[in-house]
N, CA, C and O atoms as a GROMACS GRO file, in nm:
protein
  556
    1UNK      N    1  -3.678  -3.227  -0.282
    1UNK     CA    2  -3.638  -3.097  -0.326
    1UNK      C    3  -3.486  -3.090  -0.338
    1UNK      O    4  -3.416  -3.161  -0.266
    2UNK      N    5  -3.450  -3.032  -0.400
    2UNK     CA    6  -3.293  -3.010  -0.427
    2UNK      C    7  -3.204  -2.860  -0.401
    2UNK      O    8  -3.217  -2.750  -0.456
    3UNK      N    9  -3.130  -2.896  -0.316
    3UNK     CA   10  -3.043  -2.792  -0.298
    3UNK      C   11  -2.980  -2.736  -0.427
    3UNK      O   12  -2.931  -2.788  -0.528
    4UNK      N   13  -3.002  -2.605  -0.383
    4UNK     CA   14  -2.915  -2.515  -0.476
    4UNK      C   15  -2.771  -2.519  -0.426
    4UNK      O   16  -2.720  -2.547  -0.317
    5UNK      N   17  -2.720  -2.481  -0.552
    5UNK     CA   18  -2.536  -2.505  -0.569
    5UNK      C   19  -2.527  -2.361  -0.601
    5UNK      O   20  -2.617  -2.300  -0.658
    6UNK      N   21  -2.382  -2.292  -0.551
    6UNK     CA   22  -2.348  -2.212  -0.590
    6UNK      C   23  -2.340  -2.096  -0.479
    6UNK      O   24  -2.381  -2.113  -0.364
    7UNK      N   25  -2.282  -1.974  -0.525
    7UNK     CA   26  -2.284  -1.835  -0.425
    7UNK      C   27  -2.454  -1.742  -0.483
    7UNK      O   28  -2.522  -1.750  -0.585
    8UNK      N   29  -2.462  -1.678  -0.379
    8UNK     CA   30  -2.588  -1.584  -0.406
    8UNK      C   31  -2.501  -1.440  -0.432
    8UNK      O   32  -2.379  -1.431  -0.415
    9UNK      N   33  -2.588  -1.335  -0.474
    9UNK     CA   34  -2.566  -1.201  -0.535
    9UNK      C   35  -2.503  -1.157  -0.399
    9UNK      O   36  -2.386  -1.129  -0.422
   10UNK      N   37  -2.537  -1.136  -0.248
   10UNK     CA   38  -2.503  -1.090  -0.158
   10UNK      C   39  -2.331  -1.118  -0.151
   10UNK      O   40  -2.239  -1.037  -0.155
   11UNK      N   41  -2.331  -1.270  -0.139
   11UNK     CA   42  -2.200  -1.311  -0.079
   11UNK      C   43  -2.095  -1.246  -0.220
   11UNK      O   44  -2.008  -1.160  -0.209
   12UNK      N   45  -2.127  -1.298  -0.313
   12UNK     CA   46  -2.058  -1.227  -0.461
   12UNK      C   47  -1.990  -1.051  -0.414
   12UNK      O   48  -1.886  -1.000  -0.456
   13UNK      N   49  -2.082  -0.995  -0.325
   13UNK     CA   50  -2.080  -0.838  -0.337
   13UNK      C   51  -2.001  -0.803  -0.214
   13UNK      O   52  -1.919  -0.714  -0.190
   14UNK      N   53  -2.052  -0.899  -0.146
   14UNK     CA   54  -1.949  -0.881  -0.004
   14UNK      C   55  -1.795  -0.953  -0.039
   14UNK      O   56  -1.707  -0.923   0.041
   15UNK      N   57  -1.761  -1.032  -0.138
   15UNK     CA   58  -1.654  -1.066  -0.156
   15UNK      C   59  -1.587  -0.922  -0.230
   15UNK      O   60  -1.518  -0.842  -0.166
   16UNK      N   61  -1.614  -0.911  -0.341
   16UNK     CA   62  -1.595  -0.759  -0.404
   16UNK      C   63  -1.548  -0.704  -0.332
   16UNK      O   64  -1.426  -0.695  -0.330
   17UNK      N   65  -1.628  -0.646  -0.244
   17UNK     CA   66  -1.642  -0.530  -0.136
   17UNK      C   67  -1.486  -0.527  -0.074
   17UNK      O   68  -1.421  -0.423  -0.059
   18UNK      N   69  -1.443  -0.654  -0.043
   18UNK     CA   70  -1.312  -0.680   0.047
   18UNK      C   71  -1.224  -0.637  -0.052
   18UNK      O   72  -1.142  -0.546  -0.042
   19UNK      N   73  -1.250  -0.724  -0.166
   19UNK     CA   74  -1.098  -0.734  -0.241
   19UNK      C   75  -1.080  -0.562  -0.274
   19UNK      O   76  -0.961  -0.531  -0.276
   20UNK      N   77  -1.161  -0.462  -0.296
   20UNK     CA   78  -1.148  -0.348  -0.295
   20UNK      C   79  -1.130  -0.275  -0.246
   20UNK      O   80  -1.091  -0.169  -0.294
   21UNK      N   81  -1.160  -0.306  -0.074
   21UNK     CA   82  -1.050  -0.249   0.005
   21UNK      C   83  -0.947  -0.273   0.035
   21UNK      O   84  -0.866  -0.187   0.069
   22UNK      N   85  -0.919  -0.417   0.031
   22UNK     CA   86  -0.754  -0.452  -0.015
   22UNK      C   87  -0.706  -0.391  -0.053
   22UNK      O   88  -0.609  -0.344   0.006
   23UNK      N   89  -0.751  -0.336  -0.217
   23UNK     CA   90  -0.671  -0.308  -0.290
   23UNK      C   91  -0.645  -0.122  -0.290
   23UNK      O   92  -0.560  -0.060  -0.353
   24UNK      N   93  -0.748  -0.068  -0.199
   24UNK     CA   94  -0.728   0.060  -0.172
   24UNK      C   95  -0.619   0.058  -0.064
   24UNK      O   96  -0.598   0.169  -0.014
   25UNK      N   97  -0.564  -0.016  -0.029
   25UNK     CA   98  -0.477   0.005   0.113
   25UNK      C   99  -0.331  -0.039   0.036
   25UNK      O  100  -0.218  -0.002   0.066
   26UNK      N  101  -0.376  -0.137  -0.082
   26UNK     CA  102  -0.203  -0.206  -0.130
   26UNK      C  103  -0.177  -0.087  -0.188
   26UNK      O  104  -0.090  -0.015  -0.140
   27UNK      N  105  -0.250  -0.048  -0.303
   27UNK     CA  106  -0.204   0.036  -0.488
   27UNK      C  107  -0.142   0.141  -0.372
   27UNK      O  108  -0.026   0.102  -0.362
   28UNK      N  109  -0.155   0.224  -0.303
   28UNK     CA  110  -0.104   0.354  -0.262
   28UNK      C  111   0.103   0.295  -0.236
   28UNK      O  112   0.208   0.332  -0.290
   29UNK      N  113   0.065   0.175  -0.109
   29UNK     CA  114   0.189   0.118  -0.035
   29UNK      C  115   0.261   0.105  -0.154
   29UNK      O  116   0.356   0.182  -0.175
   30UNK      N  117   0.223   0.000  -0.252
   30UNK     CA  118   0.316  -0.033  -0.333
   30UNK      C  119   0.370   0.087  -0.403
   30UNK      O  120   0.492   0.102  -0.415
   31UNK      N  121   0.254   0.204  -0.468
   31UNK     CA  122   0.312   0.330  -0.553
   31UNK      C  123   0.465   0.428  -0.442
   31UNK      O  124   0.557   0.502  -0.476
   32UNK      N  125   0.419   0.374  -0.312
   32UNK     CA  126   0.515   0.448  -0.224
   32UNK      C  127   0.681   0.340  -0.241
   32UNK      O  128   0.800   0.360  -0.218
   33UNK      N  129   0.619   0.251  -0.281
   33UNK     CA  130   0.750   0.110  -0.235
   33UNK      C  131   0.824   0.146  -0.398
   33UNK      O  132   0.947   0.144  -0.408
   34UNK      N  133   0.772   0.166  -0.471
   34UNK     CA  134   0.840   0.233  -0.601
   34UNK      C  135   0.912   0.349  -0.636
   34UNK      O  136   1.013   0.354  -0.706
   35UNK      N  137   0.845   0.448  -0.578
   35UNK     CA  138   0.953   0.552  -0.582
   35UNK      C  139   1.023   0.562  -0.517
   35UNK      O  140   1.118   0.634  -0.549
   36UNK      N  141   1.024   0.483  -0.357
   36UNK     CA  142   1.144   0.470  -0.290
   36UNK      C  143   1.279   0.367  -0.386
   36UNK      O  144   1.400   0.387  -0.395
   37UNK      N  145   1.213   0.287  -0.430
   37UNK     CA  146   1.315   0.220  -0.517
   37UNK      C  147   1.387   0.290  -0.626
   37UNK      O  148   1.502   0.270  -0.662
   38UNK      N  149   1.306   0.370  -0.669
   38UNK     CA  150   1.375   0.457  -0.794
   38UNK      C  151   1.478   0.540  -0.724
   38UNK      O  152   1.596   0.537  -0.759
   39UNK      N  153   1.435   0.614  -0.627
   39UNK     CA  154   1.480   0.734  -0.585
   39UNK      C  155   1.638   0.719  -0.544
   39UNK      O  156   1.732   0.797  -0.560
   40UNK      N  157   1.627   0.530  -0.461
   40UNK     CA  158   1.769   0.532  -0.428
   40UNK      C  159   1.866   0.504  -0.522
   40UNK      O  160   1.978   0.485  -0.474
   41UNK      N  161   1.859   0.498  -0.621
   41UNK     CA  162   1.923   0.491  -0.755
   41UNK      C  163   2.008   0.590  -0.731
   41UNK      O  164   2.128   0.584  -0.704
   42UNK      N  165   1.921   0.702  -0.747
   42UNK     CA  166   2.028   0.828  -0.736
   42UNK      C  167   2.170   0.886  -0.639
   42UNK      O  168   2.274   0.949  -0.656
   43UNK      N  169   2.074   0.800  -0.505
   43UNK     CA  170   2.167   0.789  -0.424
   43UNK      C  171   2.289   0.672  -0.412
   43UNK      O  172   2.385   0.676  -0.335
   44UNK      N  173   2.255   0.555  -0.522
   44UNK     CA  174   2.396   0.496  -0.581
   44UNK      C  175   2.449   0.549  -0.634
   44UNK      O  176   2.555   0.587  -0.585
   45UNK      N  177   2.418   0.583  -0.753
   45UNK     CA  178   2.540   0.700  -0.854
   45UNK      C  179   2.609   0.809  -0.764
   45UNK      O  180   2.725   0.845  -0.785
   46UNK      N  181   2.559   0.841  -0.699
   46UNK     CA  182   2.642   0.935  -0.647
   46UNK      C  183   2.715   0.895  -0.553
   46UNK      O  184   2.798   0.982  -0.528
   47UNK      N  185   2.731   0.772  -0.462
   47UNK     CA  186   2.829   0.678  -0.417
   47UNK      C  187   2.902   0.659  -0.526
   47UNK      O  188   3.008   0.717  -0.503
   48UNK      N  189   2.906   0.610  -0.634
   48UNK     CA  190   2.980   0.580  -0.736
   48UNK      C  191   3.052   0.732  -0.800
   48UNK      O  192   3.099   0.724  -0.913
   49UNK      N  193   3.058   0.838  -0.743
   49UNK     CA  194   3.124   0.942  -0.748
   49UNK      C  195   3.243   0.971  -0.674
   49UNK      O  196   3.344   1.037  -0.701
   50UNK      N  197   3.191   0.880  -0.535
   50UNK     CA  198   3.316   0.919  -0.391
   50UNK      C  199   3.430   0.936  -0.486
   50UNK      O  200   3.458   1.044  -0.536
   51UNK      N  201   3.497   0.820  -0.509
   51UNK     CA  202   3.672   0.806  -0.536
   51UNK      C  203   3.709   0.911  -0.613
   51UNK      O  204   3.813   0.967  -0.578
   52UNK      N  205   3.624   0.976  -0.757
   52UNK     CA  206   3.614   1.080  -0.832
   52UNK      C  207   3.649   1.238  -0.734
   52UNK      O  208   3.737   1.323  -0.750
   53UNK      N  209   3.529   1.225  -0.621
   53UNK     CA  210   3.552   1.350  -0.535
   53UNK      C  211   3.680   1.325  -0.446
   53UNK      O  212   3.774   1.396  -0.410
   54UNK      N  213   3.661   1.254  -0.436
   54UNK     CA  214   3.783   1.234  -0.331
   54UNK      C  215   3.946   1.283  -0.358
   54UNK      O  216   4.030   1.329  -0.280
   55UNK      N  217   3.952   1.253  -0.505
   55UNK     CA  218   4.065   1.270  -0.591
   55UNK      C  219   4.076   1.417  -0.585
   55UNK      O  220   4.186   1.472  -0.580
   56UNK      N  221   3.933   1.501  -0.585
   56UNK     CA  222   3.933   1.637  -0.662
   56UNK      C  223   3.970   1.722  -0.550
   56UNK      O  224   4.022   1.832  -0.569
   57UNK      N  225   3.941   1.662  -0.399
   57UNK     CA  226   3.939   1.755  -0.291
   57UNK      C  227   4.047   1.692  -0.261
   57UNK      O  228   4.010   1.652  -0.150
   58UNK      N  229   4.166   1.646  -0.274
   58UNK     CA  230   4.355   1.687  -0.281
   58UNK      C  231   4.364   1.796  -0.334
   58UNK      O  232   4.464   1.852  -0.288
   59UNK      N  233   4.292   1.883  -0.438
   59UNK     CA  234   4.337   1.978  -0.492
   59UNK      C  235   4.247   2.138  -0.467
   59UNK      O  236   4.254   2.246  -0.527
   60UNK      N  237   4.175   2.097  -0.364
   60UNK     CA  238   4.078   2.203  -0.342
   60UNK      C  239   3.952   2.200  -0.409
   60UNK      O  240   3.854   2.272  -0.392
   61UNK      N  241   3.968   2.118  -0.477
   61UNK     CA  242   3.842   2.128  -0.565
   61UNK      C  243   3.702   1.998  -0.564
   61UNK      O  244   3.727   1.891  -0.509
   62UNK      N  245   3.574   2.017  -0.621
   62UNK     CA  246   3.490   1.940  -0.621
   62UNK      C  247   3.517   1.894  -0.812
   62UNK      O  248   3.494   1.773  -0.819
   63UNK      N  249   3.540   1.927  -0.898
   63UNK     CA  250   3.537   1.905  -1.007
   63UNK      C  251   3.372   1.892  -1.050
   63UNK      O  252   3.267   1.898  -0.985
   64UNK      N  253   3.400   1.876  -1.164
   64UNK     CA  254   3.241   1.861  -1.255
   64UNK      C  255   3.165   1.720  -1.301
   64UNK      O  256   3.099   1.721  -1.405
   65UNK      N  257   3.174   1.618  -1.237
   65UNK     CA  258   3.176   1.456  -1.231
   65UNK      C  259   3.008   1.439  -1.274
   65UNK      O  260   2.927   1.499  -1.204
   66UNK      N  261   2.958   1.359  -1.388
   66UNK     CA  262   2.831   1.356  -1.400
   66UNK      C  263   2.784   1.206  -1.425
   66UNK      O  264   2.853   1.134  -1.498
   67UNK      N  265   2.711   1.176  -1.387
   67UNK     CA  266   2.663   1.040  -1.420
   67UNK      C  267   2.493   0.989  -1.470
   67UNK      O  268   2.398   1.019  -1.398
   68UNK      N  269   2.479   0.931  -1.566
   68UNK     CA  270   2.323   0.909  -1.562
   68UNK      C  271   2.284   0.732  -1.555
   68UNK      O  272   2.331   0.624  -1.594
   69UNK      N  273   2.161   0.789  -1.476
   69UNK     CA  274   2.123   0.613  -1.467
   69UNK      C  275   1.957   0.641  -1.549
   69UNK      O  276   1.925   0.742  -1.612
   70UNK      N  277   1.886   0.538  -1.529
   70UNK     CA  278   1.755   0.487  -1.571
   70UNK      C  279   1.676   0.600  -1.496
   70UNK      O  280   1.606   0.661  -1.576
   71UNK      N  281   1.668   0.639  -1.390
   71UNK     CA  282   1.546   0.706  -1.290
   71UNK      C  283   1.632   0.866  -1.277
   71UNK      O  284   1.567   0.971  -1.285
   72UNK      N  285   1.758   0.866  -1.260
   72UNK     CA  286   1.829   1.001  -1.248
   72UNK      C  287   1.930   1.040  -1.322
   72UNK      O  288   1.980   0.958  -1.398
   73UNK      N  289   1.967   1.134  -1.318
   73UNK     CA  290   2.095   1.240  -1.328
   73UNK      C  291   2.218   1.304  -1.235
   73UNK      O  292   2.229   1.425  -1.218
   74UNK      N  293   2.294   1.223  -1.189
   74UNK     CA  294   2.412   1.255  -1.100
   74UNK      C  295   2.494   1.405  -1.120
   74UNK      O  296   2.559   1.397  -1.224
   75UNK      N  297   2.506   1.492  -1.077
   75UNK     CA  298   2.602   1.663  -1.109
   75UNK      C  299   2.679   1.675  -0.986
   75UNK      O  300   2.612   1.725  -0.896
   76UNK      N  301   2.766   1.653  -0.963
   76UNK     CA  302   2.892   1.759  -0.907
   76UNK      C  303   2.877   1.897  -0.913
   76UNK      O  304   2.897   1.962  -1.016
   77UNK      N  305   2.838   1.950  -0.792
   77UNK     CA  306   2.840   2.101  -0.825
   77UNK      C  307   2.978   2.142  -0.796
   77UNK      O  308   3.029   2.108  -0.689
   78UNK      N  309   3.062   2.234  -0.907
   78UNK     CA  310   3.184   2.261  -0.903
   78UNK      C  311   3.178   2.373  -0.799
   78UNK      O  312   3.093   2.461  -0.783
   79UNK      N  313   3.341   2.334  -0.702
   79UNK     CA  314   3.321   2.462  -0.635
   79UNK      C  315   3.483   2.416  -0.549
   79UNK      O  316   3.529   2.306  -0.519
   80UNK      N  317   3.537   2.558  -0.530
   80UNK     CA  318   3.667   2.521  -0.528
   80UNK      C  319   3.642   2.521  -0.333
   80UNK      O  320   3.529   2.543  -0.290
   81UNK      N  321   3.730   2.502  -0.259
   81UNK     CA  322   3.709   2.465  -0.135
   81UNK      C  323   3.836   2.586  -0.072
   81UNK      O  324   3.947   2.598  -0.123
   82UNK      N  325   3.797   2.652   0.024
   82UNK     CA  326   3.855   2.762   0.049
   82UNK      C  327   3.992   2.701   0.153
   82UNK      O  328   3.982   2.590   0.205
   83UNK      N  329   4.107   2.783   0.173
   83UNK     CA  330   4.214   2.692   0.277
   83UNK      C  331   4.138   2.730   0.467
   83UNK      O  332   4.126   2.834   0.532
   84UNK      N  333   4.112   2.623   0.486
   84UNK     CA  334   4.102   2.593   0.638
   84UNK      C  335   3.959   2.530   0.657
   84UNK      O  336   3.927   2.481   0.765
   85UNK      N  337   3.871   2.531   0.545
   85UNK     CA  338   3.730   2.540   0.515
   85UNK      C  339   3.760   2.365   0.498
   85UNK      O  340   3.858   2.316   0.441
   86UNK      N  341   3.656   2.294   0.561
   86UNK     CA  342   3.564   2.159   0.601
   86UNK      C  343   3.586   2.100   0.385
   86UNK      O  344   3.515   2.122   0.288
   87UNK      N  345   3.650   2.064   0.393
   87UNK     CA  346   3.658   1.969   0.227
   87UNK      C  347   3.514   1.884   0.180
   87UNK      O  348   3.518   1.761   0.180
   88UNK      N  349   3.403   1.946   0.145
   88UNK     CA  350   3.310   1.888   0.118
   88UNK      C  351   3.258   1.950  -0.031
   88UNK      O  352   3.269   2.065  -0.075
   89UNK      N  353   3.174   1.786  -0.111
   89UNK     CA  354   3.113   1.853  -0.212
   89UNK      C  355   2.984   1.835  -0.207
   89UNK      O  356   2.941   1.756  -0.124
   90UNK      N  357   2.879   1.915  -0.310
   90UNK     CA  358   2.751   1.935  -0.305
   90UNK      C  359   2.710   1.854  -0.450
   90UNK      O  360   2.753   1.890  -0.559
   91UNK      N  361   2.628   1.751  -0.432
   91UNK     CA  362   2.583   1.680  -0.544
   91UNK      C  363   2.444   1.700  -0.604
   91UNK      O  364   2.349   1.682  -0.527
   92UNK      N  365   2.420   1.732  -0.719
   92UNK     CA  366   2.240   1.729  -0.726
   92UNK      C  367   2.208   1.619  -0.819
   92UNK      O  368   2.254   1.606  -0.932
   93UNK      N  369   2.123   1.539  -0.758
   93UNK     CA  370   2.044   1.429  -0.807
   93UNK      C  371   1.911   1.475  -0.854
   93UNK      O  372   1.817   1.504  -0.780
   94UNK      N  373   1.911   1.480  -1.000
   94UNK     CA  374   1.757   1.517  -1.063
   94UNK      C  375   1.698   1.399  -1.094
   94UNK      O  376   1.770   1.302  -1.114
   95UNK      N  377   1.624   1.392  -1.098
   95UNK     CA  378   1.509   1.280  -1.135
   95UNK      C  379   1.438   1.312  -1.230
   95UNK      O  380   1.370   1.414  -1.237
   96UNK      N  381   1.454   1.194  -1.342
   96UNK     CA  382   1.393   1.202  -1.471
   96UNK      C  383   1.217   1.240  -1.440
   96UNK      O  384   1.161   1.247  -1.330
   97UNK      N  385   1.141   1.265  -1.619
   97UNK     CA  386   1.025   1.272  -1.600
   97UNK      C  387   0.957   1.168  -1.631
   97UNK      O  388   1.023   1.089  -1.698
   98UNK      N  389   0.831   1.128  -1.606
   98UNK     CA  390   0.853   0.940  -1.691
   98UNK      C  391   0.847   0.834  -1.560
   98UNK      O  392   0.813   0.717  -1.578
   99UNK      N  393   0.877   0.876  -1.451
   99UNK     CA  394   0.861   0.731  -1.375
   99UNK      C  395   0.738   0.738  -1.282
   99UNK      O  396   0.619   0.740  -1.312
  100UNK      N  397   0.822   0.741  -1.116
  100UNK     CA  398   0.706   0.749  -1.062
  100UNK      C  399   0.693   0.872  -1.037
  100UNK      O  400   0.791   0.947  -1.039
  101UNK      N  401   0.514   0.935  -0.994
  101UNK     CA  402   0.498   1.110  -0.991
  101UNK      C  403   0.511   1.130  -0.906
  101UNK      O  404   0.494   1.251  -0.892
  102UNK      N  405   0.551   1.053  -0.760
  102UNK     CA  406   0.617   1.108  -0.652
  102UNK      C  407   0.740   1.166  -0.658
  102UNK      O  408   0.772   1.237  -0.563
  103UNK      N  409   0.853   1.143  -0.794
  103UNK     CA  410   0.934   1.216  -0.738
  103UNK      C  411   0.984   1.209  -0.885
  103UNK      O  412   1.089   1.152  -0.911
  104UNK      N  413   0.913   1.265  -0.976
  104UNK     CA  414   0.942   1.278  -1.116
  104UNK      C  415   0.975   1.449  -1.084
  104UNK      O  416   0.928   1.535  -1.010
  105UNK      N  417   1.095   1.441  -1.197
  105UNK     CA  418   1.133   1.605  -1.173
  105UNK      C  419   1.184   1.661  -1.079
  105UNK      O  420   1.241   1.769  -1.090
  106UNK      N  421   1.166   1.581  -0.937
  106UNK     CA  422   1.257   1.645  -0.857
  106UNK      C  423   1.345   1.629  -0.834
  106UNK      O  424   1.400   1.532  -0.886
  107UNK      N  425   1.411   1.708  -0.750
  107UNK     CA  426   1.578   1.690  -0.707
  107UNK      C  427   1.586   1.659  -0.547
  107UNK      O  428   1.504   1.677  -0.458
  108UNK      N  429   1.728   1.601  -0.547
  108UNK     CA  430   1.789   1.575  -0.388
  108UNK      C  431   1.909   1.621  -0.357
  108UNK      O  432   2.013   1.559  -0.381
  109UNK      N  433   1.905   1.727  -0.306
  109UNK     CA  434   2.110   1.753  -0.242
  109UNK      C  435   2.116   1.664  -0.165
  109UNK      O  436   2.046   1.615  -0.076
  110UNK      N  437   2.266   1.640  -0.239
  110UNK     CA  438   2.344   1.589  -0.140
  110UNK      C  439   2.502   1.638  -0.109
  110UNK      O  440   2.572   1.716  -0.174
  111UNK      N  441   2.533   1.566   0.008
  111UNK     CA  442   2.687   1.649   0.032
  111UNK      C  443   2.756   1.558   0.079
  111UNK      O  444   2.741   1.501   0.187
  112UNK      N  445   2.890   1.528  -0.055
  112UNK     CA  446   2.998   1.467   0.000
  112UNK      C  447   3.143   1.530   0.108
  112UNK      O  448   3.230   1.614   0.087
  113UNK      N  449   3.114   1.444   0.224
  113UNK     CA  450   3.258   1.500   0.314
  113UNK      C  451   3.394   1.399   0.252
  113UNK      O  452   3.395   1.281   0.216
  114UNK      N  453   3.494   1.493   0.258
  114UNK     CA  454   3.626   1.391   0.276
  114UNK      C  455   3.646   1.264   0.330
  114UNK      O  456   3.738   1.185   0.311
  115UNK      N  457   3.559   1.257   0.393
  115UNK     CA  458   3.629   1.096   0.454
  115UNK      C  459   3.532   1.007   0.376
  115UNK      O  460   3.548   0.886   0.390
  116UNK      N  461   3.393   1.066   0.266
  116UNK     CA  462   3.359   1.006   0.197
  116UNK      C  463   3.220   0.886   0.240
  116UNK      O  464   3.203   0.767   0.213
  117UNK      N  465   3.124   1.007   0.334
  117UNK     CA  466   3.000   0.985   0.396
  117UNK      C  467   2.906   1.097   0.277
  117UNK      O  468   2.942   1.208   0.237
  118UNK      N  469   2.784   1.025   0.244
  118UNK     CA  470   2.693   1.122   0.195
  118UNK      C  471   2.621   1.138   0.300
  118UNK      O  472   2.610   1.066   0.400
  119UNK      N  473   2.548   1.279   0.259
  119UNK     CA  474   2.436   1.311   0.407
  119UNK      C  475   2.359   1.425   0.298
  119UNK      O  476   2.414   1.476   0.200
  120UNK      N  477   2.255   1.443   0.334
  120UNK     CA  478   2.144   1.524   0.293
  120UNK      C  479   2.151   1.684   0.334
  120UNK      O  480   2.099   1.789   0.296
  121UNK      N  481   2.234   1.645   0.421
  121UNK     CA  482   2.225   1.795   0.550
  121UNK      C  483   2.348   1.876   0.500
  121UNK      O  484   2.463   1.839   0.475
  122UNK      N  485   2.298   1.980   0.495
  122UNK     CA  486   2.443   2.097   0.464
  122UNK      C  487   2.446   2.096   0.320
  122UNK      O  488   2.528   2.180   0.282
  123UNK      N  489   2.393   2.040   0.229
  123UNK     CA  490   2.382   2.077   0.040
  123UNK      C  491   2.335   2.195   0.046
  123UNK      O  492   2.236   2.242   0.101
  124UNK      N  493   2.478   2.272  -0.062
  124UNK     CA  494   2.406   2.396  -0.091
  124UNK      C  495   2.258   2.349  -0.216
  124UNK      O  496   2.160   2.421  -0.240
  125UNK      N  497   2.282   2.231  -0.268
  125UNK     CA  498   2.147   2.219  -0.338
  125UNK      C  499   2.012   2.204  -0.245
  125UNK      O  500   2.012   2.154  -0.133
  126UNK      N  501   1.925   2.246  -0.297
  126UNK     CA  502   1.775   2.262  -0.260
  126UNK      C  503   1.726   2.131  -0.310
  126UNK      O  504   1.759   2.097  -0.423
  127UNK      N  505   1.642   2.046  -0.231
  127UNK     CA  506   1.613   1.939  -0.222
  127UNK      C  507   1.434   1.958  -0.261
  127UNK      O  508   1.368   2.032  -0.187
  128UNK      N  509   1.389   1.910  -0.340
  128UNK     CA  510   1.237   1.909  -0.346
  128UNK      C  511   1.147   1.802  -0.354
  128UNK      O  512   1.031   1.791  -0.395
  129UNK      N  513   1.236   1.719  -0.300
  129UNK     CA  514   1.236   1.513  -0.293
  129UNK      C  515   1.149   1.554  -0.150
  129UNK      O  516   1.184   1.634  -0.064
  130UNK      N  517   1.004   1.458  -0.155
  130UNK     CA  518   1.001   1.456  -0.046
  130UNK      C  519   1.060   1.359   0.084
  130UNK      O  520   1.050   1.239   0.056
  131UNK      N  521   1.102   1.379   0.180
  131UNK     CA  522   1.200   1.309   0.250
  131UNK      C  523   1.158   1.146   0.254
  131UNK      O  524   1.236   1.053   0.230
  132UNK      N  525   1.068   1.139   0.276
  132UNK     CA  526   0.997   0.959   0.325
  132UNK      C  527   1.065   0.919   0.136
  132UNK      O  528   0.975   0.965   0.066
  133UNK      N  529   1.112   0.893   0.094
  133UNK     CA  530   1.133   0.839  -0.035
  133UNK      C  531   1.317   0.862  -0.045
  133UNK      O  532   1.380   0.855  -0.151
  134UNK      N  533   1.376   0.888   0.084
  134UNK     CA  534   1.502   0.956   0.016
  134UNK      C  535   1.597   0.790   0.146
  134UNK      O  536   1.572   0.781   0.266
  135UNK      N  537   1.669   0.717   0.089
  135UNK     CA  538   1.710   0.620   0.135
  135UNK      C  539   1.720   0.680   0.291
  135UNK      O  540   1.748   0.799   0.304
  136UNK      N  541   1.702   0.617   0.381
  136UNK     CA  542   1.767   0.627   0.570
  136UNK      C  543   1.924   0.662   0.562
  136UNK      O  544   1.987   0.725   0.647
  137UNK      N  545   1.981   0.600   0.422
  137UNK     CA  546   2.165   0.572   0.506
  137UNK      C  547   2.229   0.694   0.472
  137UNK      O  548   2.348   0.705   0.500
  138UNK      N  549   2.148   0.817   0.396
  138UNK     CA  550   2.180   0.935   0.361
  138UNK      C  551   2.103   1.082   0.452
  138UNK      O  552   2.116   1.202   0.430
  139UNK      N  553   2.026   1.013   0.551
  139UNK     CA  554   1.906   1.100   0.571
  139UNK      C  555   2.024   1.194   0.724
  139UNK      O  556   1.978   1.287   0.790
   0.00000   0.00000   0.00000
């Protein structure tokens, strides 16, 4: 008599079975590992603003500084800085529509201080980024 060669219908279905929960546990991680990548984009350009702000708050001022990349939109919110008042500016990072839908359309304040630290905290902009997607070195 001769052995059969090959997989049966069971083992076929139980292999399936795995690779599909694999892949229910990766597709989410990775969709999360993407918009974190996009998102910090925004938070480069607006590093690439410091020296710009920096210049503007010698004079009291934030100026109107704009920048665009692939995933966002960099804005300087203009705003003159009162005498004795903390020298900081307020940046809004919009996010195009088109990428990932975690954080398509939304925005992130941010706030540059004088000595030329971003931080999340204290933007008069309204942030609608949800936080887990917004880089650590700004949080």
């Amino acid at each position: 008599m001769n052995a059969q060669k090959g997989f049966t219908l069971i083992e076929l279905m139980i292999v399936v079975a795995i690779i599909g929960i694999l892949a229910a546990i990766a597709i989410p991680a990775y969709q999360d590992y993407v918009a974190r990548s996009q998102a910090s984009e925004g938070v480069s350009l607006a590093d690439g603003l410091k020296t710009d702000i920096a210049d503007n708050l010698q004079n009291s001022k934030c100026g109107t500084s704009e920048l665009g990349g692939k995933y966002a939109t960099v804005t300087v919110q203009d705003a003159t800085i009162a005498a004795g008042a903390t020298p900081q500016c307020s940046i809004k990072v919009q996010y195009h529509t088109g990428i990932s839908a975690k954080i398509s359309g939304k925005v992130l304040g941010l706030l540059v201080q004088s000595n030329g630290s971003i931080t999340t905290t204290g933007s008069s902009v309204t942030s609608t980024i949800d936080t887990k997607y917004v880089p650590k070195a700004v949080q």
